[in-house]
C-alpha positions, 0 to 999 in steps of 0.5 A: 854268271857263277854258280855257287861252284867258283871253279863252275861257270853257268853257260847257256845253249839255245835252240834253235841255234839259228835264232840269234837274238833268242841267244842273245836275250839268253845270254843277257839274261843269264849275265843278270841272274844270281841264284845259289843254283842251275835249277833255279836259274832255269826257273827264272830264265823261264819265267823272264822269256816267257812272254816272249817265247810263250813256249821256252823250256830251259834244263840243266844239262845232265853232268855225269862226269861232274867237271866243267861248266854246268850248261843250261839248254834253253829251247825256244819252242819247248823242244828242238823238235818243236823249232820249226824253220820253214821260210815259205810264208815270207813268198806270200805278197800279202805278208807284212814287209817292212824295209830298213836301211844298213842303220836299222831305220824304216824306209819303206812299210806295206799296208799289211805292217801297218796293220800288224804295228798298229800304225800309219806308215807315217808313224813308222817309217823314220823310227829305228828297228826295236821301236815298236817292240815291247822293252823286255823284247829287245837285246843288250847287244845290238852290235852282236846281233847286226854282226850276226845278221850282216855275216849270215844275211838273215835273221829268223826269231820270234817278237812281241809288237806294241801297237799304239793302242797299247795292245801286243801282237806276238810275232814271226819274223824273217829279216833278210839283208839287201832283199830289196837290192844293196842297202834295204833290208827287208823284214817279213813278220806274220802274227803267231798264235 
């Protein structure tokens, strides 16, 4: 995580700051990255969360003063004004919904997930959260981001779903803990174009 500086270290902020697993995936990847430069970083930041995050922009925050660590400003949706929070869509009873247990393992999908995952229920319910999403989606940390989620009781990000044909689905998701009563968490997804 140094820059070519050894007194400078390289420090990412993520926008939207309410995306936790976009700033985990941030931080896990700034950990693996080793250019001479911030430039060069933000380049490679790009071009590794791209599919993801088809919109991300990272820059290097401009350092008059020239002292501390050099930050990097990752925004998700290609501008903090570009973040959009709006929840109402989760209201909808024709929303793909998918229920979890405190282990992160589906217990419960309506038909419109099935559609979405590409899947029978029977092929989902039983598997862990992360089963169905392509591996460069996914999270180092784990831990950090149910800790996230178990203090907030929400989580609001963006994934990529890997249908059993093989095809991915981009998608909007909105997990909210003990929505369907103590124990079932519940995850609202809607397709993104």
């Amino acid at each position: 995580m140094q820059e070519h500086d050894s007194q400078r270290r390289l420090v990412a902020r993520t926008f939207p700051t309410s995306d936790v697993i976009f700033a985990e995936r941030v931080r896990g990847l700034l950990q693996r990255k080793s250019a001479p430069d911030a430039q060069r970083v933000c380049v490679a930041l790009e071009a590794s969360l791209r599919n993801s995050y088809p919109q991300v922009r990272a820059m290097v925050r401009s350092d008059v003063a020239g002292f501390g660590d050099t930050v990097i400003y990752v925004f998700r949706d290609g501008s903090i004004a570009a973040a959009q929070t709006e929840e109402h869509w989760i209201d909808d009873p024709t929303t793909a919904r998918v229920v979890t247990d405190p282990s992160g393992t589906y217990i419960e999908v309506n038909e419109r997930a099935e559609r979405l995952f590409g899947r029978a229920s029977s092929e989902i319910v039983g598997s862990k959260l992360g089963s169905f999403t392509r591996p460069d989606d996914r999270v180092e940390d784990a831990d950090a981001v149910w800790r996230a989620f178990n203090e907030a009781g929400r989580l609001h990000s963006l994934s990529v779903i890997r249908c059993a044909d093989g095809t991915d689905t981009p998608v909007e998701y909105v997990m909210v803990k003990d929505a369907d009563g103590p124990g079932r968490n519940v995850t609202f997804l809607r397709e993104r174009h």
